[in-house]
N, C-alpha and C positions, 0 to 999 in steps of 0.2 A: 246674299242669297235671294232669289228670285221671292216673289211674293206667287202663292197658287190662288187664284179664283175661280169660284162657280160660274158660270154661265147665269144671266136673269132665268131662264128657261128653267134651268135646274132649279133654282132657289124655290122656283114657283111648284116645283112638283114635291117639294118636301111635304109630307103626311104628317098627321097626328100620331102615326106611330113612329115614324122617323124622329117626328122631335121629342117623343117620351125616351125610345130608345139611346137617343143623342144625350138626354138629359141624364140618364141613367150614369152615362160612359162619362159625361161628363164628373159627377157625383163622385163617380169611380178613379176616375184619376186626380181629382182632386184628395181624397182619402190618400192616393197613393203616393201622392208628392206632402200633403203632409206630415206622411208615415217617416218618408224619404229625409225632411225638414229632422224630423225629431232624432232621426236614427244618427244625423250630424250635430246633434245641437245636446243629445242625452249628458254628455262628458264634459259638459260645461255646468251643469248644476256643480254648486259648490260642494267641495270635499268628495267629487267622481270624476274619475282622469279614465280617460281612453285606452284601452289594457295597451303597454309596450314591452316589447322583449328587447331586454337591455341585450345591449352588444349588438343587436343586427344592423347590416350596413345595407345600404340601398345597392352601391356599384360593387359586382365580382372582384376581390385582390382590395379591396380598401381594410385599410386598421381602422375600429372604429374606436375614438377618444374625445368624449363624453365632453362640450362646451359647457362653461356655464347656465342657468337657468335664466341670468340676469341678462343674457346676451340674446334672445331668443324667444321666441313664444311659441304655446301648442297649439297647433294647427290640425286639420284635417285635408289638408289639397291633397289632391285637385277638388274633390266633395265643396268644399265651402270657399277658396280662394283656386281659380284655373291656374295650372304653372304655364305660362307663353313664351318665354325668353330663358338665358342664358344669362349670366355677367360674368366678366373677368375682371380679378384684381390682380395687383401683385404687390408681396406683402411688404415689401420695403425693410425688409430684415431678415436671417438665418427662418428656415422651420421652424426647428422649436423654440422660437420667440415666439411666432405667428400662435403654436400650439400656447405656451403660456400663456398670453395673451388675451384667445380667445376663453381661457377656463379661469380667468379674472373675472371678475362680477362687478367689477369698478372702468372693468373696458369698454362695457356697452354697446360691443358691435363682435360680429362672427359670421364667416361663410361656412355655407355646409361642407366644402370641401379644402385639402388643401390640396398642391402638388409641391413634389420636390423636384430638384433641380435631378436628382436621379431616378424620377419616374414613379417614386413612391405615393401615395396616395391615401388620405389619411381624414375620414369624414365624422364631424364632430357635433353637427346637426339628420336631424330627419328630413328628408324631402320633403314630407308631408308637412313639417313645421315652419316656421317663418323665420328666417335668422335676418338679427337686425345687420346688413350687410352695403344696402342702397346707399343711405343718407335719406332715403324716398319711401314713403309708408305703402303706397299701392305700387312700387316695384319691387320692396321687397315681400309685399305678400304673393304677386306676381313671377319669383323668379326661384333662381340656383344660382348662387355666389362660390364660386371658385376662385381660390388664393393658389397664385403660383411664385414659389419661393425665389427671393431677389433682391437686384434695387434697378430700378427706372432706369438710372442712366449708367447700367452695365450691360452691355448688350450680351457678353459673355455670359452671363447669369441666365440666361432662356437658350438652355441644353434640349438639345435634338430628344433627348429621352423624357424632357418635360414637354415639349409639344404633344410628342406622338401619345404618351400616356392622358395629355390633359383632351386633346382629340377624342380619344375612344371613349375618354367619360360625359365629355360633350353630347357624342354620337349615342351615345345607349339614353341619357337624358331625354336626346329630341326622340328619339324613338319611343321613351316611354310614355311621354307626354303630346307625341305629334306634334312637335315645335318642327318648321320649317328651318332648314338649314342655311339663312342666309344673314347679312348683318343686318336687320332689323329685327333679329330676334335674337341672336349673340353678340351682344354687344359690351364695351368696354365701360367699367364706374365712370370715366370721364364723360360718358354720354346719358349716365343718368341725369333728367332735369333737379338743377337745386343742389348739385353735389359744387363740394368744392374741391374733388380729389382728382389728380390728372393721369391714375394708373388707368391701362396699362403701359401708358406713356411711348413716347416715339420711339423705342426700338423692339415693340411688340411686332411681329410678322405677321397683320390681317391676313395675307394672299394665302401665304405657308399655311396659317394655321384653319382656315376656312377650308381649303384642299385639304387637310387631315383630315378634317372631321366629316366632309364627304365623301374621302374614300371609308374611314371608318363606319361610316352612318349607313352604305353602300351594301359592307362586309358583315352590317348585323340586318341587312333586311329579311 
C-alpha cells in the first residue's frame, strides 16, 4: 500500500486549532481501539468464555460434530488472529476415523472441516477458533484446515463429489474472509514450513481443484 504525504506547504499551514482538533480525534480514536482491544480480549479473563451457540456451523449443509477441546483453542478471528489462507489435508483413513480421531483429546490435532468421498461435509471446529491442524503455530492461527476423506496413494479415493463439495466450501471461506483464490493462499499441509506431513500428496488435482473453487467463488459473488 502506497504511503500518502502532506506537502511541506501544507504541513506548514497546520494551526493551533488543527492541532487541538487533530489531538482531540487522535484521543478519540485511541479510546476507540482500545475499547475495540477490550471487547476481544473481555472472554479471556479467567472463568468468562465468549457466549457460543452450540450446534452452529459456519458452511450452509455442514453436520456439526463438536472436536475435542484438547485438540483446539478459543479464538476470536479474524478480530485477534486474520484468516489468509486455506489448507488441505487428506485424512489417510475412512471419515469416521478422521471424526474419532479428531474427538480424542490424546490426538492433538483437528481441522475445522471434513469432507467425504460423497460430498458430505462435517465441521467440528469454529472458524473463529484455532484448530491445531498445521504442525505450524502462526498457520494454524492463520488458517481453515480441511480434511478430505482417503489415502494419498489411492487416486480413486478423490470422487468428483468430494471436489465439487470441497470447492464451494473453499469458495464461500475466501469470500468470507477475502482470501484471494490462488495457490499461495490454498495450499496443501505438505507446504506448511516445519511440517513433516506430505498430504495432500501426488494424486491431489491442483489445476481441477483450483478451477472449482473459481468457478464456485465466481457463483457466490
Amino acid at each position: 500500500m502506497g504511503e500518502r504525504r502532506a506537502s511541506k506547504d501544507g504541513d506548514r499551514r497546520i494551526g493551533r486549532r488543527a492541532l487541538i482538533v487533530g489531538g482531540v480525534a487522535a484521543a478519540a480514536g485511541t479510546a476507540v481501539l482500545a475499547r475495540d482491544e477490550l471487547g476481544r480480549l473481555w472472554w479471556r479473563v479467567p472463568g468468562v468464555e465468549k457466549p457460543r451457540e452450540p450446534g452452529v456451523v459456519d458452511f450452509s449443509g455442514a453436520r456439526w460434530v463438536a472436536a475435542s477441546d484438547a485438540n483446539w483453542r478459543r479464538a476470536d478471528r479474524p478480530d485477534d488472529y486474520g484468516i489468509g489462507m486455506v489448507i488441505v489435508h487428506v485424512t489417510q483413513g475412512s471419515f469416521d476415523s478422521a471424526v474419532r480421531a479428531f474427538q480424542d483429546p490424546g490426538h492433538r490435532a483437528a481441522t475445522h472441516y471434513i469432507v467425504g468421498q460423497d460430498g458430505r461435509i462435517t465441521q467440528m471446529i469454529r472458524e473463529l477458533d484455532v484448530a491445531y491442524h498445521a504442525g505450524n503455530r502462526d498457520y494454524n492461527e492463520r488458517s481453515i484446515g480441511i480434511e478430505h476423506e482417503g489415502f494419498m496413494d489411492r487416486p480413486q479415493d478423490l470422487t468428483d463429489e468430494m471436489y465439487e463439495a470441497s470447492a464451494r466450501l473453499t469458495a464461500r471461506i475466501c469470500a468470507r474472509y477475502d482470501i484471494p483464490v490462488d495457490r499461495k493462499h490454498i495450499i496443501g499441509h505438505i507446504e506448511v514450513p516445519g511440517t513433516d506431513h506430505t498430504d495432500p500428496g501426488p494424486h491431489w488435482d491442483w489445476d481441477r481443484y483450483m478451477k472449482l473453487v473459481r468457478q464456485a467463488r465466481t457463483a457466490t459473488a
